[in-house]
C-alpha positions as CSV (number, residue, x, y, z in Angstrom):
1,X,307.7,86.8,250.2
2,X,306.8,90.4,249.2
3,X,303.3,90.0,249.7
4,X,303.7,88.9,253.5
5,X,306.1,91.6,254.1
6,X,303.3,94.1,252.9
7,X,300.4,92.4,255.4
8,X,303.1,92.9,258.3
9,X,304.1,96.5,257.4
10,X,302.2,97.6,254.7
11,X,299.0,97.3,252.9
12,X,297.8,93.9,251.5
13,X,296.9,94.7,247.8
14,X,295.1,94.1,245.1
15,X,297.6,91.8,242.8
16,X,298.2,89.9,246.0
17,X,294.7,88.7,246.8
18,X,294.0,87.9,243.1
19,X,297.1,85.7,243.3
20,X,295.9,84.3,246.7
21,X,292.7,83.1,245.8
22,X,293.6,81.9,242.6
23,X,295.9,79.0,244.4
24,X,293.2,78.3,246.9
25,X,291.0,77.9,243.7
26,X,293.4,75.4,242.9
27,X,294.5,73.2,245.4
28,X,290.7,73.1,247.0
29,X,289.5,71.4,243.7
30,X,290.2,69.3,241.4
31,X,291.2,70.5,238.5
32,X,293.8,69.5,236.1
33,X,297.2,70.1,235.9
34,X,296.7,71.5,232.4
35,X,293.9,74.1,234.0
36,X,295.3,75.1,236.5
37,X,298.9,76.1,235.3
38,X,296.8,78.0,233.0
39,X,294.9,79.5,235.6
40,X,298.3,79.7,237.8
41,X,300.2,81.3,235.0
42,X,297.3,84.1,234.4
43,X,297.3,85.3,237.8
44,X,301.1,85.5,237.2
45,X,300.2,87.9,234.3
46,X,298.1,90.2,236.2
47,X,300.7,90.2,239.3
48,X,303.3,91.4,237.4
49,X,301.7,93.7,235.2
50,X,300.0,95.7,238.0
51,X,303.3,96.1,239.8
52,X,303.9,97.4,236.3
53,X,300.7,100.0,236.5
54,X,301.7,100.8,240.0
55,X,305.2,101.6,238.4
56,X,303.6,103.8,235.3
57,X,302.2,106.1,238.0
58,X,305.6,107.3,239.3
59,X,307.1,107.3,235.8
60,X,304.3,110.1,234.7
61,X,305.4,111.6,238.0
62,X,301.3,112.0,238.4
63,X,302.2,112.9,242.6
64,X,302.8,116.3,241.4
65,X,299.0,116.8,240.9
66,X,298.3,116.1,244.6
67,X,298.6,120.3,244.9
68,X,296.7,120.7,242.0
69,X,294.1,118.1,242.0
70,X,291.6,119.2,245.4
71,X,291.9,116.6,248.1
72,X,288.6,115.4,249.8
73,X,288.2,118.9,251.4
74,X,285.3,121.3,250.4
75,X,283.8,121.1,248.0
76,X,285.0,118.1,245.8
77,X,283.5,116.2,249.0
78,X,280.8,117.4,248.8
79,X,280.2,116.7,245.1
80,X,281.7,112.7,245.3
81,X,279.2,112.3,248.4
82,X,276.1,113.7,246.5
83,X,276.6,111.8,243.4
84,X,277.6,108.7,245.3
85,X,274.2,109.1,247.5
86,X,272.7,109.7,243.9
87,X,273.6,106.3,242.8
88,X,272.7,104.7,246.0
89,X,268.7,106.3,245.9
90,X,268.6,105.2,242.5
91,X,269.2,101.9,243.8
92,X,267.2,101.2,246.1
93,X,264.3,102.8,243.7
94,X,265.0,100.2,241.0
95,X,265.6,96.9,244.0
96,X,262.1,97.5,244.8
97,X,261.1,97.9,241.5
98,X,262.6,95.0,240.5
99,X,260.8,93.3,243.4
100,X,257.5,94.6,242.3
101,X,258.2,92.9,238.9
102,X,259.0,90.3,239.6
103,X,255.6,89.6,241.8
104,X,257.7,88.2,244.9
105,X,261.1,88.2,247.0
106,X,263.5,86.0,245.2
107,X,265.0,85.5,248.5
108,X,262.0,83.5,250.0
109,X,260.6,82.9,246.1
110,X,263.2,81.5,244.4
111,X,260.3,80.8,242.0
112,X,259.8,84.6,241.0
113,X,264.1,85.2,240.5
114,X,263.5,84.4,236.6
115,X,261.0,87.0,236.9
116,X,263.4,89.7,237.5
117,X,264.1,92.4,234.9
118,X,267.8,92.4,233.8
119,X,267.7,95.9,233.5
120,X,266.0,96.5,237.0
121,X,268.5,94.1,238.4
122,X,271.5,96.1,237.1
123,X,270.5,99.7,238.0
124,X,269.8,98.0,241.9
125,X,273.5,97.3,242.1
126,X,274.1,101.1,241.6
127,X,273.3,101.0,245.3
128,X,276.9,99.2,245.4
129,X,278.9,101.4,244.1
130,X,277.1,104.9,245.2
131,X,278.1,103.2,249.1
132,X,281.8,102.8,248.3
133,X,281.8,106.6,247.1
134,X,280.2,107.5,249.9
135,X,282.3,106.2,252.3
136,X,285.2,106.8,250.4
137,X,284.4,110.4,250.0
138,X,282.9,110.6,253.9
139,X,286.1,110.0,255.9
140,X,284.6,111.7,258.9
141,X,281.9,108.2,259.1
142,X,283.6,105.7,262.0
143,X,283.5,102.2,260.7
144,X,281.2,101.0,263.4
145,X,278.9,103.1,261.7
146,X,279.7,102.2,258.6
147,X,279.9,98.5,259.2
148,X,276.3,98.4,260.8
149,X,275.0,100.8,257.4
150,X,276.8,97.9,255.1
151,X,274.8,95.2,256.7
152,X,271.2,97.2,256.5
153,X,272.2,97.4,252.9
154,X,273.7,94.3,251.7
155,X,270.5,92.9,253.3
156,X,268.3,94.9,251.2
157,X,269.9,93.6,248.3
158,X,269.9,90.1,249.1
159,X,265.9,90.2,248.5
160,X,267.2,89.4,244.6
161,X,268.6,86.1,245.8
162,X,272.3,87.4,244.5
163,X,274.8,86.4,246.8
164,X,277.8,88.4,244.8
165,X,276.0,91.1,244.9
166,X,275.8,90.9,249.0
167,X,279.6,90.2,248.6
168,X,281.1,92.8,246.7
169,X,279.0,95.3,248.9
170,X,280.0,94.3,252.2
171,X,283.9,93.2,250.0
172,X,284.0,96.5,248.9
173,X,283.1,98.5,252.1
174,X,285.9,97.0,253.8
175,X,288.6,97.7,250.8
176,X,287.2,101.4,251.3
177,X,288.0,101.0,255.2
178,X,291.2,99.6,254.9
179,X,293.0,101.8,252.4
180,X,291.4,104.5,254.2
181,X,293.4,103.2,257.8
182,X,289.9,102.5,258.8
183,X,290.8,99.6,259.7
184,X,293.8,97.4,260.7
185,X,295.6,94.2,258.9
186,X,294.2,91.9,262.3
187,X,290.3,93.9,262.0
188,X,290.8,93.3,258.0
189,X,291.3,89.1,258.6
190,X,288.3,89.5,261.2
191,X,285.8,91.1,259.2
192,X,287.2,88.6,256.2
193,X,286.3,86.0,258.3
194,X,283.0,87.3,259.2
195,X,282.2,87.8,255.5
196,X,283.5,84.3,254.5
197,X,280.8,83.0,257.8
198,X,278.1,85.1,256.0
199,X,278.5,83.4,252.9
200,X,279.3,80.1,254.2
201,X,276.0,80.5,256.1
202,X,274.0,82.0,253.0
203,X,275.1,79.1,251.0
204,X,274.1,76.5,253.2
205,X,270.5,77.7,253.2
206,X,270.6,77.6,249.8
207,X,271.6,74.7,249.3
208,X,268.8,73.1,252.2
209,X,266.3,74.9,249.9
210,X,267.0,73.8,246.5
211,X,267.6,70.0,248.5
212,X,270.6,70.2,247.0
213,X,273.5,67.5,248.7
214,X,278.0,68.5,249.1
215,X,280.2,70.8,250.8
216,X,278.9,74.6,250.7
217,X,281.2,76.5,248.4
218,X,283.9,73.9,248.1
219,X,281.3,72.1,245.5
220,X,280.0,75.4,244.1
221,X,284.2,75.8,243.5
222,X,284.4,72.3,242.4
223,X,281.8,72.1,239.9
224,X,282.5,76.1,238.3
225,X,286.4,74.7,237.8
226,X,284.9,71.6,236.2
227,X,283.2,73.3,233.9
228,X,286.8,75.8,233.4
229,X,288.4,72.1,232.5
230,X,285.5,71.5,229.8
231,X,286.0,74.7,228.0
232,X,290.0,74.6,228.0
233,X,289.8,71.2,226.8
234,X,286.7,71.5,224.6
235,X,285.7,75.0,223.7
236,X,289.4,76.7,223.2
237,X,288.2,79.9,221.4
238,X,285.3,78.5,220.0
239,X,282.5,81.4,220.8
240,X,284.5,84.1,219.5
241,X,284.3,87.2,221.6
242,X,280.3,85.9,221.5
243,X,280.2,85.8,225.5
244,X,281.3,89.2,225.6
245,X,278.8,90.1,223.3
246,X,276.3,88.5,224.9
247,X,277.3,89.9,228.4
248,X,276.2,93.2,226.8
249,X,273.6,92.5,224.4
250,X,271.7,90.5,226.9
251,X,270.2,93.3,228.9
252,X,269.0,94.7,225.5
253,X,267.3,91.3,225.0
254,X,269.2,90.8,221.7
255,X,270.8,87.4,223.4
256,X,270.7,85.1,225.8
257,X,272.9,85.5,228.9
258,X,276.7,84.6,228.2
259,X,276.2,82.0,231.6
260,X,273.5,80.9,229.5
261,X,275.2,80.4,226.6
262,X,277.8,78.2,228.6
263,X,275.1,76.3,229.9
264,X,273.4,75.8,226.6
265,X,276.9,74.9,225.1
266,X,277.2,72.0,227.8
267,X,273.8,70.5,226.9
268,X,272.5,71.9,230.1
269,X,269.4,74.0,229.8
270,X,267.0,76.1,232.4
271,X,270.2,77.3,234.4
272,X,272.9,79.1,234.2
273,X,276.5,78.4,234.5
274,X,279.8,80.5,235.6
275,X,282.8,79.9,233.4
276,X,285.1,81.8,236.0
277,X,286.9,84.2,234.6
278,X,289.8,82.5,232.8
279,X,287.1,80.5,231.2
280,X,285.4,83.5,230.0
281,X,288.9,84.5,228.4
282,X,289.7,81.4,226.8
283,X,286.7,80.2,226.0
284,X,285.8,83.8,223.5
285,X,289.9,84.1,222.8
286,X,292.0,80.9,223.2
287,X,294.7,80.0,225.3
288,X,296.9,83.3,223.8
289,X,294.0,85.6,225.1
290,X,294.7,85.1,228.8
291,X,298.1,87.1,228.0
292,X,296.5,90.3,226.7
293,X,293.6,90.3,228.8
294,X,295.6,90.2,232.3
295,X,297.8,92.1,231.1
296,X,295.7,94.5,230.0
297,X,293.8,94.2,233.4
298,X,296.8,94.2,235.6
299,X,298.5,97.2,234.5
300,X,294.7,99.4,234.6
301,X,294.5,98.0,238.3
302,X,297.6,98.7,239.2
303,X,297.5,102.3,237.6
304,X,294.3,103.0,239.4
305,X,295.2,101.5,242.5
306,X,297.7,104.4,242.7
307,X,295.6,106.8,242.0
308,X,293.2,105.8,244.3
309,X,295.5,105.2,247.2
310,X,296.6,108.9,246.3
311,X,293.6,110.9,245.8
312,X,290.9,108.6,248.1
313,X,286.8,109.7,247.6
314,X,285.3,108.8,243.8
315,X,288.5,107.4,243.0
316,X,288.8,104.6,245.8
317,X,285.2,103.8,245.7
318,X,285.1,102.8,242.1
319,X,288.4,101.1,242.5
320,X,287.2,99.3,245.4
321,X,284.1,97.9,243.5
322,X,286.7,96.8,240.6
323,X,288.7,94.9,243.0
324,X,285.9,93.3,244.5
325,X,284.2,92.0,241.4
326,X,287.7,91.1,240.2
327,X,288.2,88.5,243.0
328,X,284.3,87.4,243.1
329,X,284.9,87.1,239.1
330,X,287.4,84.1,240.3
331,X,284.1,82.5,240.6
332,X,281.9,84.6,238.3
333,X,283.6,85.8,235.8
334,X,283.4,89.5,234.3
335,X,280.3,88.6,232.5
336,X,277.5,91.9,233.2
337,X,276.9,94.9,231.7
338,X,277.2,97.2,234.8
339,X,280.5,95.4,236.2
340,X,282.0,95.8,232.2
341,X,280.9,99.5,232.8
342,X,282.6,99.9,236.3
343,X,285.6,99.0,234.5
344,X,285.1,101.5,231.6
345,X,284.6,104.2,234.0
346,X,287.7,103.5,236.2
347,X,289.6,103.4,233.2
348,X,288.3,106.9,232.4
349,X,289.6,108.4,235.4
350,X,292.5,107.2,234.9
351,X,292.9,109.3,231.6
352,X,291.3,112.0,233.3
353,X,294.3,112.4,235.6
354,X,296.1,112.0,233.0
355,X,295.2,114.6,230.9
356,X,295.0,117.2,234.3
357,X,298.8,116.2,234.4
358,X,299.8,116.9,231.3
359,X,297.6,120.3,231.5
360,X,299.1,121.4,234.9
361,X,303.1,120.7,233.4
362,X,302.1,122.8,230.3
């Protein structure tokens, strides 16, 4: 298979793991048939079409602009590492905050977490992505270092009590490393591994604090595909674009949360409830919206994984926070403001390069 051809002599990429943990999704719950073809056949979408973005890069011939477009010497480095360390300061400044506001640590308070300020909450993630630049745009840092940094920081963001936010950190530190030759395929499965321990571990204790009984993750897995099976069954189309809206209008206060509003929708109130991301797409565009949308998705990813294999620094980090939230939004879903914007901004350096293409060949 192409994909274990590209582990043994290549890189391992993006389209890949989507369609990897998709199948694990799967076979390790119990979904219907119905589902998960449905879920099979839209990681099929997004395979192929980002072998198709990865193809669009060569057909615009956008290598040409690796004279023209400054490397990560000088003083672009400079630049991507200051605005990266920009983001990350104003990160940490609005995690404490956020902590401040909410009168506790969600971590040990799991009383004061619906105390936190949406607003507060998304700017603290900054810290995320400003990391990813900066080790993208660093190459100089050894990973040892870098690994040690990654755990001081994902721990200062799991005060808020989020464990994707702890994942796509440490997730998208090691993306940065890899495609960097950082790291190795065999150090790549380890530090997987130890990630997968991390959150294996993190989701025990959380599940001995609520009192809470099943398997750690497996159940969380179960119960979100459950919920995947009630909305393709139940709720085909039926919000209407409304949990996108709500994914954005939320933080304004306008509306509830869209994992809210699935929750609600259920009959279930006082939590909240992830409708993974093929049940965020059928649920607010039918069944015939899972073709567009991965599409759509695929062929940005695959575009910009080009580009970022290409031309490293800003555009790695941001594309390695994409791919993480991507495969966490297996789970998840794309359902926040600030991951909805990580996306907007990838796609605009994608038609940045773009337009310095089409300005250097006239």
């Amino acid at each position: 298979m192409e994909w274990m051809r590209n582990l043994k002599h290549g890189k391992l990429e993006g389209h890949h793991l989507f369609l990897i943990l998709t199948s694990i999704f799967i076979v390790l719950t119990s979904v219907s048939y119905y589902t998960g073809l449905l879920v099979l056949l839209s990681a099929l979408i997004f395979y192929i079409s980002f072998v198709v973005g990865k193809r669009l890069y060569h057909v615009l011939e956008l290598n040409d602009l690796l004279d023209s477009l400054p490397t990560l010497e000088g003083k672009r480095s400079k630049i991507e590492y200051i605005f990266g360390l920009s983001l990350m300061v104003i990160g940490l400044l609005f995690l404490l905050l956020d902590i401040l506001w909410a009168g506790g640590v969600p971590l040990f308070d799991l009383a004061s977490k619906r105390f936190l300020s949406p607003i507060y909450t998304m700017l603290s993630r900054f810290l995320i992505l400003g990391w990813a630049i900066v080790v993208a745009s660093k190459l100089f840092l050894d990973k040892i270092r870098v690994i040690i940094y990654s755990l001081i920081f994902s721990s200062a963001i799991m005060l808020l009590g989020y464990r994707t936010s702890v994942m796509v950190l440490l997730i998208s530190t090691l993306f940065v490393l890899y495609y960097t030759d950082r790291v190795k395929n065999r150090e790549l499965l380890l530090l997987t591994s130890g990630i997968f321990l991390l959150l294996l571990i993190v989701s025990i204790v959380k599940l001995k604090t609520l009192g809470s009984g099943g398997i750690p993750l497996l159940s969380r897995m179960d119960l979100t595909m459950s919920v995947l099976d009630i909305i393709v069954h139940n709720f085909n189309g039926v919000f209407n674009g409304y949990l996108t809206y709500s994914a954005i209008y939320s933080y304004l206060g306008m509306t509830p949360g869209p994992r809210t509003v699935v929750a609600n929708s259920l009959g279930i109130y006082g939590v909240t409830i992830t409708p993974t991301v093929f049940g965020g797409v059928i649920g607010d565009y039918g069944i015939l919206g899972i073709i567009p949308y991965f599409g759509i998705l695929g062929m940005l990813m695959g575009f910009f994984y080009r580009i970022a294999e290409s031309f490293k620094g800003i555009y790695l980090g941001v594309y390695a926070v994409m791919l993480s939230y991507l495969l966490v939004s297996i789970e998840t879903g794309i359902l926040d403001l600030d991951v909805i914007m990580y996306y907007i901004f990838g796609f605009l350096l994608c038609i940045y390069v773009i337009i310095r293409k089409f300005r250097c060949s006239s």
